[in-house]
C-alpha positions as CSV (number, residue, x, y, z in Angstrom):
1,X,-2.5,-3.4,-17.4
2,X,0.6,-3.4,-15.2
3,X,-1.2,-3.2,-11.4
4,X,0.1,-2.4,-8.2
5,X,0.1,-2.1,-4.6
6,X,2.6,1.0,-3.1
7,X,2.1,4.1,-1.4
8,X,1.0,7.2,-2.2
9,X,1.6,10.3,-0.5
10,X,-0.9,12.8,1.2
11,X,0.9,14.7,4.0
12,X,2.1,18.0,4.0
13,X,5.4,19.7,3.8
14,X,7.7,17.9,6.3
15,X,4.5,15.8,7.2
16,X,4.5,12.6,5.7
17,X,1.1,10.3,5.7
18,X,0.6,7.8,2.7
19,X,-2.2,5.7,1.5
20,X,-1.8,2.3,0.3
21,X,-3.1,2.5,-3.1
22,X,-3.5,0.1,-6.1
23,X,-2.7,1.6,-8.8
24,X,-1.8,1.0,-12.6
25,X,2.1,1.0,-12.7
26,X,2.2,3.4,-15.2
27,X,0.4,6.6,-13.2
28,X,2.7,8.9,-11.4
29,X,3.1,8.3,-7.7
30,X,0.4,10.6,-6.5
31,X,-1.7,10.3,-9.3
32,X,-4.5,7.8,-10.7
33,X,-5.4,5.1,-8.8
34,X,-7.8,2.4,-8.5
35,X,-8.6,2.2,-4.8
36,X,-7.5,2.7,-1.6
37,X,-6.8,-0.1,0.6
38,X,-5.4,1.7,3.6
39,X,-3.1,4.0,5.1
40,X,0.2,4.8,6.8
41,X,1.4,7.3,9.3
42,X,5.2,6.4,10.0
43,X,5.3,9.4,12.2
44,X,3.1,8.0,15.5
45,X,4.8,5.8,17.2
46,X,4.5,3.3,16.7
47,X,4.0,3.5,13.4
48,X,0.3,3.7,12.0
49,X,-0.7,0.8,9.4
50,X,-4.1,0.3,8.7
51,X,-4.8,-2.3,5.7
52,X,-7.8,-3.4,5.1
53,X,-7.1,-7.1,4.6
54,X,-10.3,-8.4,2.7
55,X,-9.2,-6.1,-0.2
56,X,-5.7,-6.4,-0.3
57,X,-6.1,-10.4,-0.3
58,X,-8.5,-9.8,-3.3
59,X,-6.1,-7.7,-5.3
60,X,-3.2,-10.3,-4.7
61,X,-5.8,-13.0,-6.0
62,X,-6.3,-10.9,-8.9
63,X,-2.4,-10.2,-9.7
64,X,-1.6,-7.2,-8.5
65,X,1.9,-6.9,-6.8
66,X,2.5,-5.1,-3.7
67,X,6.0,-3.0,-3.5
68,X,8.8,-3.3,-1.7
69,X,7.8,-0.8,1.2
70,X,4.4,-2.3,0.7
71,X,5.0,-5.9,1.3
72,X,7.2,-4.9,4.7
73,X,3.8,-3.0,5.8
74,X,1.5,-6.5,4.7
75,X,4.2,-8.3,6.9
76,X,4.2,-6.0,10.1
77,X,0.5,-6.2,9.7
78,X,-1.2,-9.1,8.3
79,X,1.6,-11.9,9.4
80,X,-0.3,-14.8,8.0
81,X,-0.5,-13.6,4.7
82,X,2.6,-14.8,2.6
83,X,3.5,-11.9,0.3
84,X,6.6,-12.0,-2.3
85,X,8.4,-8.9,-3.0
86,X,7.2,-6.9,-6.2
């Protein structure tokens, strides 16, 4: 099983908030995941990222690669933690 980190979205029409999900790479984008591991509101500003960082580190350990959008949120959060691009 294919597993990733990437968004998922939860806001309304013309209201976009997204979690930061990992999630097989197979499900749709708003569909099954494992867990959440945070969320992102691009709409305060500035932008709201909160990541819990004990579980993402976890899930990288474990194999799961973060994408694109999601590694620039890691970066802009958690600066000491060296993620590649999916």
């Amino acid at each position: 099983m294919a597993v990733r980190i990437r968004l998922t979205r939860v806001g309304s029409k013309k209201n976009p908030i997204y979690r930061v999900v990992v999630a097989d790479s197979r499900s749709p984008r708003d569909g099954r995941y494992i867990e959440i591991v945070g969320r992102y509101n691009p709409q305060t500003d500035p932008s709201t990222i909160d990541l819990d960082e004990a579980k993402i580190k976890d899930w990288l350990a474990k194999g799961a690669q973060p994408s694109e959008p999601v590694s620039r949120l890691i970066k802009a959060a958690i600066p000491d933690l060296a993620v590649g691009n999916g």
